[in-house]
MITOR-344397 format. One record per residue (C-alpha): x, y, z. Coordinates in nm, 4 decimals. Example, Ala and Ser with C-alpha at 12.3 -4.5 7.8 and 13.67 -1.06 7.14 Angstrom:
% residues 2
[[1.2300; -0.4500; 0.7800]] [[1.3670; -0.1060; 0.7140]] 
***
This chain:
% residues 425
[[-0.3847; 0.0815; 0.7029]] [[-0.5722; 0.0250; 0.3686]] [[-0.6058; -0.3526; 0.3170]] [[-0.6760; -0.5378; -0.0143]] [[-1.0455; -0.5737; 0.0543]] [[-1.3326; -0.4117; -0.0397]] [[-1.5484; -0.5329; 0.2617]] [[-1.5533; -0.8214; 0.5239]] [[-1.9221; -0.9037; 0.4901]] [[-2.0164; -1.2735; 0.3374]] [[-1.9049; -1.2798; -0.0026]] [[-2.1641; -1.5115; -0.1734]] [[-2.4793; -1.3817; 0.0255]] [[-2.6442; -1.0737; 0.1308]] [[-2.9154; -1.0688; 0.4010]] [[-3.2253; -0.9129; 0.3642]] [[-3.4807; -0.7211; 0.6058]] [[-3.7167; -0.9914; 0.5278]] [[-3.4563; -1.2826; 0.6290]] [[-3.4565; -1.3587; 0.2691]] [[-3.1201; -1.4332; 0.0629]] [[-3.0418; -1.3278; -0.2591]] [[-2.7337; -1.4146; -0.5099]] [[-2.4665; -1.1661; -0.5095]] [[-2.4434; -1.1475; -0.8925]] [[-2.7492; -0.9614; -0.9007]] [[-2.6503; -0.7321; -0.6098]] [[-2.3557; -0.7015; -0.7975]] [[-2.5380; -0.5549; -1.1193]] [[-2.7963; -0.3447; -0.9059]] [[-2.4461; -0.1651; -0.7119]] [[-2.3161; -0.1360; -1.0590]] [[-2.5842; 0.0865; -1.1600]] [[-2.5851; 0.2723; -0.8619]] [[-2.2045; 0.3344; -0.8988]] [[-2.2604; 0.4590; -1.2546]] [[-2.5226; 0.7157; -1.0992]] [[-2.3361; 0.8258; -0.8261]] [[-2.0012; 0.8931; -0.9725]] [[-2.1674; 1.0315; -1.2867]] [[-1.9950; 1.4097; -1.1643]] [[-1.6558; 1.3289; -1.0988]] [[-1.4085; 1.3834; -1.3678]] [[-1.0335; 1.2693; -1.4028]] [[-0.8012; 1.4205; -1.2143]] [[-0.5161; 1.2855; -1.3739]] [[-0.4427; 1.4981; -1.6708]] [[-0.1190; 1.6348; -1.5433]] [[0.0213; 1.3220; -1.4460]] [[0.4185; 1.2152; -1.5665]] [[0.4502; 0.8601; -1.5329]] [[0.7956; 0.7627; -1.4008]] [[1.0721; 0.8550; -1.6959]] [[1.3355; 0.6086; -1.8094]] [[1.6176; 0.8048; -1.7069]] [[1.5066; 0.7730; -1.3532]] [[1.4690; 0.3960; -1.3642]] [[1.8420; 0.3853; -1.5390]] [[1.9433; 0.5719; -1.2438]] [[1.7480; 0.3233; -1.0082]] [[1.9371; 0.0423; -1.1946]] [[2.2346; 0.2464; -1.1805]] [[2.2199; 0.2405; -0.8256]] [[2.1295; -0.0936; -0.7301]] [[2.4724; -0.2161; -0.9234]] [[2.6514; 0.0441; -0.7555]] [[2.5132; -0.1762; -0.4011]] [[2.5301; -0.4910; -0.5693]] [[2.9132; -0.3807; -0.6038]] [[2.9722; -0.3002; -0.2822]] [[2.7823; -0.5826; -0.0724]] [[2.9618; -0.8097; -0.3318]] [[2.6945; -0.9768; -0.4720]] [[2.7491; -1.0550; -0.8834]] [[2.3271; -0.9764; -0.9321]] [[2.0048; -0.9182; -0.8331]] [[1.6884; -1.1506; -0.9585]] [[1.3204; -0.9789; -0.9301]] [[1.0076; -1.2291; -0.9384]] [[0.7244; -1.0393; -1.1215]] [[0.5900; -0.7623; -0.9157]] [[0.6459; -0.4342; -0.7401]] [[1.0429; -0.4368; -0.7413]] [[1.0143; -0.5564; -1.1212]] [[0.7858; -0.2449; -1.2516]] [[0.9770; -0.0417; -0.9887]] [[1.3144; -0.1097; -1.1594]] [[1.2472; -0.1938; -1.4971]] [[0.8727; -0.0534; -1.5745]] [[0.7490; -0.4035; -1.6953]] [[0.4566; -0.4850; -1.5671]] [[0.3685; -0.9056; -1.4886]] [[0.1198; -1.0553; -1.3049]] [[0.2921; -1.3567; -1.1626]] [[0.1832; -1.7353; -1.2398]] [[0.3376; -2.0710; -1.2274]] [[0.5471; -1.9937; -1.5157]] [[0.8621; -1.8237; -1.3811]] [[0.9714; -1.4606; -1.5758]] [[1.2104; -1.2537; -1.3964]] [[1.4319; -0.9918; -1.4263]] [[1.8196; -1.0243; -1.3822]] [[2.0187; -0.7154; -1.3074]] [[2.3642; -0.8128; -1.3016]] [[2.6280; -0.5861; -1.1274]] [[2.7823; -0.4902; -1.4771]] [[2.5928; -0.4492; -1.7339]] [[2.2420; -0.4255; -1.8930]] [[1.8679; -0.6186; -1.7089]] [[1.8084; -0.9072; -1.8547]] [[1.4969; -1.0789; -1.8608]] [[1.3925; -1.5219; -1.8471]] [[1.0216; -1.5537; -1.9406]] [[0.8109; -1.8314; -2.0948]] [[0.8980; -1.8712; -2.4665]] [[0.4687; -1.7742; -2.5930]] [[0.5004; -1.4653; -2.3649]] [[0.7908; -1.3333; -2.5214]] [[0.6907; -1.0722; -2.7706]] [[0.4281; -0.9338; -2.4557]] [[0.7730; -0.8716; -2.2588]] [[0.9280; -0.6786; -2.5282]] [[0.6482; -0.4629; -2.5483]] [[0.7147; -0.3474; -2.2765]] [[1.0935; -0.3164; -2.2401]] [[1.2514; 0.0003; -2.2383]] [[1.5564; -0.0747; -2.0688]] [[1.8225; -0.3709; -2.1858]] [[1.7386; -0.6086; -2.4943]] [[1.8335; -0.9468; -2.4048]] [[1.5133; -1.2320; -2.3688]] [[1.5974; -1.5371; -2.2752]] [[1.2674; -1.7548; -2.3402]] [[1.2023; -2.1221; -2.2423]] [[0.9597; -2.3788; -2.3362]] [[0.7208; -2.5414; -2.1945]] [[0.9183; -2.8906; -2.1498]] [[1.2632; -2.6426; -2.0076]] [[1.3526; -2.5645; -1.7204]] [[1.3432; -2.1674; -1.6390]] [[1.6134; -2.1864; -1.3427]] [[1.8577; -2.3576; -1.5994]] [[1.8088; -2.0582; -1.8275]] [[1.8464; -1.8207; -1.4958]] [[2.1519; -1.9848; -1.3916]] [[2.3082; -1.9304; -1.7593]] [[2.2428; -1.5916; -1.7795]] [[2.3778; -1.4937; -1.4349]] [[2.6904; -1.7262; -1.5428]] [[2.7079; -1.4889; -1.8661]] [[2.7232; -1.1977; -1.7090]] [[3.0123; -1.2278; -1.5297]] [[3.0095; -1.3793; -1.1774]] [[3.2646; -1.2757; -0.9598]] [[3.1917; -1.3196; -0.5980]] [[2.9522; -1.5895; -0.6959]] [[2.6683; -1.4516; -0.4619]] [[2.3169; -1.3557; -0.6036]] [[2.0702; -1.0925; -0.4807]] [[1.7230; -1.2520; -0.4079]] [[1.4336; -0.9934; -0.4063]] [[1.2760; -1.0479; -0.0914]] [[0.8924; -1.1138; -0.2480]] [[1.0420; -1.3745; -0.4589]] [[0.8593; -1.7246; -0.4299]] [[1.0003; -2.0135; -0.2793]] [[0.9848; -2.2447; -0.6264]] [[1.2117; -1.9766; -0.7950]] [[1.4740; -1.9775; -0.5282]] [[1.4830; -2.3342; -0.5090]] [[1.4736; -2.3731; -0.8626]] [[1.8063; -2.1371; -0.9252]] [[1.9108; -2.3888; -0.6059]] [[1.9004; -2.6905; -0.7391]] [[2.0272; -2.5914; -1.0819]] [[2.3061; -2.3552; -0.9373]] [[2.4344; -2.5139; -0.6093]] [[2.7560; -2.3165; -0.6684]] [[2.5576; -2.0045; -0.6126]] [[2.5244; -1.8047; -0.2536]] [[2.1731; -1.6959; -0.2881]] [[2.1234; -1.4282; -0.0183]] [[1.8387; -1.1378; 0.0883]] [[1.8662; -0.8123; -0.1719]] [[1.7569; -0.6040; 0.0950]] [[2.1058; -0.4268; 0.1294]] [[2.0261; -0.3397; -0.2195]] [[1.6222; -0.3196; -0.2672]] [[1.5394; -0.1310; 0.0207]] [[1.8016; 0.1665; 0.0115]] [[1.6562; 0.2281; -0.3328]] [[1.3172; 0.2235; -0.2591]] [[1.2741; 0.3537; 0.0505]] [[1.3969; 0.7280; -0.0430]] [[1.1399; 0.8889; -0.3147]] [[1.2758; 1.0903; -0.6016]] [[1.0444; 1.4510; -0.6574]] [[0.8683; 1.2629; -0.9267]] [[0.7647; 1.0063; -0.6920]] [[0.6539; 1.2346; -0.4677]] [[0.4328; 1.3788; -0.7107]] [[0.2472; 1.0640; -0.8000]] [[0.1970; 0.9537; -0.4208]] [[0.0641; 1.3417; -0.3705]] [[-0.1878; 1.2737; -0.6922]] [[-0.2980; 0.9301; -0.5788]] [[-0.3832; 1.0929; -0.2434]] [[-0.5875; 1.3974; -0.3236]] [[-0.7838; 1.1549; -0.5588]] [[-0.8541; 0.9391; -0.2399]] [[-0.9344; 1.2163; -0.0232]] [[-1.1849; 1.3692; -0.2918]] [[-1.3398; 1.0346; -0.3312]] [[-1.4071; 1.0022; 0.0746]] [[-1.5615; 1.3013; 0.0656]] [[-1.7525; 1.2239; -0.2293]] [[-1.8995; 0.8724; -0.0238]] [[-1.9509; 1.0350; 0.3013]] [[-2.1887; 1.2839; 0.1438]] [[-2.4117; 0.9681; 0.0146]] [[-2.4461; 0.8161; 0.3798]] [[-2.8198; 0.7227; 0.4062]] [[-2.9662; 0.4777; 0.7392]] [[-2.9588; 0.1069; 0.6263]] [[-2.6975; 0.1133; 0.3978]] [[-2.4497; -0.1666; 0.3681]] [[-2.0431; -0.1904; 0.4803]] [[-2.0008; -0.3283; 0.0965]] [[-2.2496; -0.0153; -0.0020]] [[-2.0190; 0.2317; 0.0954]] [[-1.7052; 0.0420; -0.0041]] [[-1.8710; 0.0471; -0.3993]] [[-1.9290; 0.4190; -0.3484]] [[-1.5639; 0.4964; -0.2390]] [[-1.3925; 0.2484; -0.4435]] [[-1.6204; 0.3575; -0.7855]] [[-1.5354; 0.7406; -0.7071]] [[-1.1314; 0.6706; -0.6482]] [[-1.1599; 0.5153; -1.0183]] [[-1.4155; 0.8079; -1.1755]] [[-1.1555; 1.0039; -1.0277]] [[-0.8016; 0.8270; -1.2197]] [[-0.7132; 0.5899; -0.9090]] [[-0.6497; 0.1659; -1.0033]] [[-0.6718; -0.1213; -0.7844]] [[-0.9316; 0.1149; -0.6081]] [[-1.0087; -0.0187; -0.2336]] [[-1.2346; 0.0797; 0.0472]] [[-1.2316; -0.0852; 0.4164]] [[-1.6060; 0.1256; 0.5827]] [[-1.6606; -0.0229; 0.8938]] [[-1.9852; 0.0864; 1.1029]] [[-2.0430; 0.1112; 1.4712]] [[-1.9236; -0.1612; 1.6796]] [[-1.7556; -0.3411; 1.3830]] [[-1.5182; 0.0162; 1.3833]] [[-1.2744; -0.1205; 1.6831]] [[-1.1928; -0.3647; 1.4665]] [[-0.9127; -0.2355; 1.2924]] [[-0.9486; -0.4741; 0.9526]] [[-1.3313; -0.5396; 0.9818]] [[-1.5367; -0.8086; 1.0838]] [[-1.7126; -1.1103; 0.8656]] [[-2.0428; -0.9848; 1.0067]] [[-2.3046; -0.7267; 0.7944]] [[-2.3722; -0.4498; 0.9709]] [[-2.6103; -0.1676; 0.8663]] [[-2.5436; 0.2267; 0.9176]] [[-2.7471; 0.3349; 1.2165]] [[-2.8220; 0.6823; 1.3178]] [[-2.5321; 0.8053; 1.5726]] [[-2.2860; 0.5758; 1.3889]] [[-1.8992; 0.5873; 1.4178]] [[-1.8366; 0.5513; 1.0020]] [[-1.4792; 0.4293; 0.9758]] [[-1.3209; 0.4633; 0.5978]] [[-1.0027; 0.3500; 0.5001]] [[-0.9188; 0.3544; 0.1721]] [[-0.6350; 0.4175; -0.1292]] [[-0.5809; 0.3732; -0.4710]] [[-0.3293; 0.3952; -0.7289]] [[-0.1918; 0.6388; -0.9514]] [[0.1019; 0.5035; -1.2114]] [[0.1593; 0.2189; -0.9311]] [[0.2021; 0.4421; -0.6494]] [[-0.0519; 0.4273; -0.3590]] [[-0.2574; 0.6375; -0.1340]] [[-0.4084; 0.5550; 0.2507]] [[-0.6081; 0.7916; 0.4036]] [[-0.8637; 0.6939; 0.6765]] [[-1.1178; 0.9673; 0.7891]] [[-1.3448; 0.8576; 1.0772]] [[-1.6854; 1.0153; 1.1013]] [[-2.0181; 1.0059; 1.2897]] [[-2.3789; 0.9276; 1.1121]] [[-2.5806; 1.1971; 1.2944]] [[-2.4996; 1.3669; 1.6252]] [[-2.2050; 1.2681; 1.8091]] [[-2.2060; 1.1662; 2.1501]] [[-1.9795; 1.3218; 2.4327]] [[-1.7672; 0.9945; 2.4645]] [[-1.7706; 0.9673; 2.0401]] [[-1.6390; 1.3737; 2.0370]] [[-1.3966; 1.2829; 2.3012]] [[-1.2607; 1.0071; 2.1433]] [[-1.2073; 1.1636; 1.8698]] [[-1.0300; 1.4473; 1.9600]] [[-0.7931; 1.2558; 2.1771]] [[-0.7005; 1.0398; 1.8493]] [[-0.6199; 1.3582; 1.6515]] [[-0.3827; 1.5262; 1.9512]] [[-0.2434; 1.1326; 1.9113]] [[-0.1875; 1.1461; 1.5648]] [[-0.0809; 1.4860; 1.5549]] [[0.2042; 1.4210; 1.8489]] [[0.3262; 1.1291; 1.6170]] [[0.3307; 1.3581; 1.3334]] [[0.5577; 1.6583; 1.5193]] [[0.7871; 1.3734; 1.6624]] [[0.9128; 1.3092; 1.2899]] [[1.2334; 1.4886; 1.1821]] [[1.5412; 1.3892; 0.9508]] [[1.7717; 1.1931; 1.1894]] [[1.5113; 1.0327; 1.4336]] [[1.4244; 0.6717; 1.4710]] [[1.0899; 0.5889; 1.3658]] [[1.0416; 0.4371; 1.6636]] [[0.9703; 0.8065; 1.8209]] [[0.7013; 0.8232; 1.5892]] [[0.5270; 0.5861; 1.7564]] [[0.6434; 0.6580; 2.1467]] [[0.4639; 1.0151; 2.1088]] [[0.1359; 0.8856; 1.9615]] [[0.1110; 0.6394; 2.1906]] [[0.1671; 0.8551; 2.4890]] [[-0.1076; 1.0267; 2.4274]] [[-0.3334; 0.7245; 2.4433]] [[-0.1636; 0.5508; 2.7433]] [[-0.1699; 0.9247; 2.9268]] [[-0.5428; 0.9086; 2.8690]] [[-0.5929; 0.5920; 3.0604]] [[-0.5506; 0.3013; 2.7469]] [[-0.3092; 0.0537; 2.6800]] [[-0.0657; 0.0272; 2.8291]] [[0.1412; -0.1206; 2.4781]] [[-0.0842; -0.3006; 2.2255]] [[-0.3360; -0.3794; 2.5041]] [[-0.7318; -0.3221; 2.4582]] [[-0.9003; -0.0877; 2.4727]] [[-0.6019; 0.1539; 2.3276]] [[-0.3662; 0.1427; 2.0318]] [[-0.3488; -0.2449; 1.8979]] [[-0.1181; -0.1919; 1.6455]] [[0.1971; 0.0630; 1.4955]] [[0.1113; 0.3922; 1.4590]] [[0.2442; 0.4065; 1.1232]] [[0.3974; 0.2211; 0.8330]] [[0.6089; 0.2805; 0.5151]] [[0.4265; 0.3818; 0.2018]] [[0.5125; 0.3850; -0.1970]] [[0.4489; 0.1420; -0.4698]] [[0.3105; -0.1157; -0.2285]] [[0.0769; 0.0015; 0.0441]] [[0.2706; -0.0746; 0.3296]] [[0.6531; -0.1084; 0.2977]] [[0.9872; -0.0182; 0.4929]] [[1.0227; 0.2512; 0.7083]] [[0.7701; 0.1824; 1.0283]] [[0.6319; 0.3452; 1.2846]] [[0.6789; 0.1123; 1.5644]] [[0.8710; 0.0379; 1.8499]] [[1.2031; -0.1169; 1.8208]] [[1.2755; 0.0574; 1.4711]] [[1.6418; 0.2068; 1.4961]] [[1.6023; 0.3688; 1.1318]] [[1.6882; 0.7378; 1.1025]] [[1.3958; 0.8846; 0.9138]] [[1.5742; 1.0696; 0.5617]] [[1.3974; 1.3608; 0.3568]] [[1.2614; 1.1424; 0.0989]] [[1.0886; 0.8650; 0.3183]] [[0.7350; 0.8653; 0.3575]] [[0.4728; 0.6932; 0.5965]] [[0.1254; 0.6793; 0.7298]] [[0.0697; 0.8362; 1.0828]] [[-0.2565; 0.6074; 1.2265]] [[-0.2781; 0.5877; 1.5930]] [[-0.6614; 0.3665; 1.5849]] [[-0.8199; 0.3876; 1.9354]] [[-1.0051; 0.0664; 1.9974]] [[-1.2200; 0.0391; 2.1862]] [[-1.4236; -0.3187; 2.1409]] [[-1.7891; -0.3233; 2.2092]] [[-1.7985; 0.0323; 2.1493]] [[-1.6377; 0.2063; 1.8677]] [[-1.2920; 0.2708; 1.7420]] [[-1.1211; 0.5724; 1.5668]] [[-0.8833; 0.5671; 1.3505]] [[-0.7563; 0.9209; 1.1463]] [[-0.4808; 0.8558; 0.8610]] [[-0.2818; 1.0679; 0.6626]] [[0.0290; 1.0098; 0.5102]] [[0.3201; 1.2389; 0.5070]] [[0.6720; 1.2537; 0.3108]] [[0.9860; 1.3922; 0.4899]] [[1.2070; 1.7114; 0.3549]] [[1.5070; 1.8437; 0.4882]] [[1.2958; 2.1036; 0.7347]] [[1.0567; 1.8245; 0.8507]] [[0.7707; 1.6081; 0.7642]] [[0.4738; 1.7415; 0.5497]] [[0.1115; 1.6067; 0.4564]] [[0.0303; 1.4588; 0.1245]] [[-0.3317; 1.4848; 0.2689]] [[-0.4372; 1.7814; 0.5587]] [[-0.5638; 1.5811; 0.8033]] [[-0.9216; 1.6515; 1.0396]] [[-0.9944; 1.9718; 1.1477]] [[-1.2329; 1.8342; 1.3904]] [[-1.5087; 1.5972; 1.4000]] [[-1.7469; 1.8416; 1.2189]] [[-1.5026; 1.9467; 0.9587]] [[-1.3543; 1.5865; 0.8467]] [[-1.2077; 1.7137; 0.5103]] [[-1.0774; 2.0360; 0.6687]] 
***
């Protein structure tokens, strides 16, 4: 349940023992150096990585006009992004000025970007050759309009990537009332949701680079430390290690049944729950992996705990076979909680949340653990299993590995807890 966050502690202060308060700049310098020290013995791990071909995106372009076909729809617009880099390999940051990428339904992508940034997008193209570029005093969605026109509408409907902003679907609106601008997700999701082998290999990378740097910040726990302390260790290690856009949640103690953290510093005490959830990114495909330990000697109720959470996360785990709904996923983790006297549902103390979510290029995407979801889990899909038990004002636990389905069942892209003493297996 990795979230985009290194820590929840105040962002422009850090309290001292002495009740003093010091800028964060220099903290930020003094971590730096600390970083540098502590992540001085990790090496790369990504030597054998194969970044996604371009014969594998033609076939992902191949397929999504192959649905555009068949849900009638004449193309499919992606807003910089995920679903852009996913389809195309371009990667944009998105700003005010509007670049997207057409795929029409016959045909090769197409691409509408600000007229200064066009030699930067055909750097990066590998697949079609048109740029359509506007100016500064142009409208974009005139430009979008015109090339969906020229390539052949037919049913007069347009596929609208669901992350697209609001200003670029009104834009195409007002230019193109003619135009039925509807959801892509007939199209998007089918193609994302099932990973090709070489995808699989890239979420399996960014995972044991995640688990490796875990380890690597649990071994530097020391009394006193810092949330944000940790988080630097983590994050520092996943990028020593070949992970980008490395994050860590670490949550200590009471602050742990919070699932997403709390705005409050806390310190590591001695006899500490230590909650870390973290991922990074290898080639644009993610990693989640929570381990939850204990800063000293456990207590009964903190080894109890515990081991209830794992035979949770480990009955969600056996529910999952090709042809189930997700939705059993979550029934069989949850069981075990409510059997053991929590819950019932998302009620405190228990299991607040699903027990597991989608996983790919984004961090969470389709394919959830939770009640209510019909879809039949396919080899190809994969998702986080993460049955937290919360229990506020004491601790919580959370354990999190993700796995990827196959035709004989679901396996691990990271082996989860052997037990509280053996976290890493």
């Amino acid at each position: 349940m990795t979230i985009k966050r290194r820590d929840f502690i105040g962002l422009t202060t850090v309290t001292l023992a002495a009740g003093m308060l010091t800028d964060l700049s220099s903290c930020k310098a003094d971590h730096q150096n600390e970083g540098t020290a502590a992540t001085g013995d990790l090496k790369p791990m990504t030597a054998d990585v194969v970044p996604i071909s371009k014969a594998e995106r033609e076939a992902r372009i191949a397929k999504a006009q192959r649905l555009l076909t068949e849900n009638k729809m004449d193309a499919l617009v992606l807003d910089a992004g995920t679903a852009m880099r996913y389809f195309t390999g371009v990667i944009w940051h998105g700003s005010e000025r509007t670049m997207v990428a057409i795929i029409p339904a016959k045909g090769d992508v197409k691409y509408v970007c600000p007229g200064f940034e066009e030699a930067r997008v055909r750097e990066q193209m590998t697949l079609g050759k048109e740029v359509y570029a506007w100016q500064e005093d142009e409208s974009p969605y005139r430009l979008i309009a015109t090339v969906i026109k020229n390539a052949g509408v037919t049913f007069g409907t347009v596929a609208i990537e669901e992350r697209t902003r609001f200003f670029i679907v009104d834009g195409i609106k007002k230019e193109a009332p003619n135009l039925n601008l509807v959801s892509a997700d007939p199209v998007t999701i089918p193609c994302r949701l099932i990973k090709s082998p070489a995808e699989i290999k890239l979420l399996q990378k960014a995972n044991d680079i995640t688990l490796a740097a875990i380890k690597h910040g649990a071994g530097r726990l020391k009394e006193g430390m810092s949330q944000r302390e940790l988080s630097s260790i983590i994050s520092d290690a996943q990028t020593a290690l070949g992970g980008t856009a490395a994050d860590a949640l670490c949550l200590f103690g009471k602050a742990s049944a919070i699932p997403h953290g709390t705005v409050q510093p806390q310190q590591l005490n001695k006899g500490d729950i230590v909650l870390m959830d973290c991922g990074c990114q290898v080639e644009g495909y993610t990693s989640d992996i929570t381990r939850t330990i204990v800063f000293g000697e456990p207590t009964k109720r903190q080894q109890q705990i515990w081991s209830l959470e794992k035979q949770a996360q480990a009955a969600g785990f056996n529910a999952a076979k090709v042809g189930v709904a997700c939705e059993t996923v979550d029934a069989a983790a949850r069981k075990v909680i409510t059997d053991a006297g929590f819950g019932p549902g998302y009620k405190l103390p228990g299991l607040p949340h699903r027990t597991g979510h989608g996983i790919g290029m984004d961090g969470h995407e389709w394919g959830n653990m939770v009640k209510g979801n019909q879809l039949l889990m396919q080899p190809g899909m994969c998702f986080s299993v993460e049955p937290t038990i919360a229990i506020v004002g004491e601790f919580g636990v959370r354990l999190e590995d993700c796995a990827y389905m196959t035709e004989e069942g679901p396996k691990w892209f990271s082996q989860p807890s052997k037990s509280l003493q053996e976290p890493f297996g």
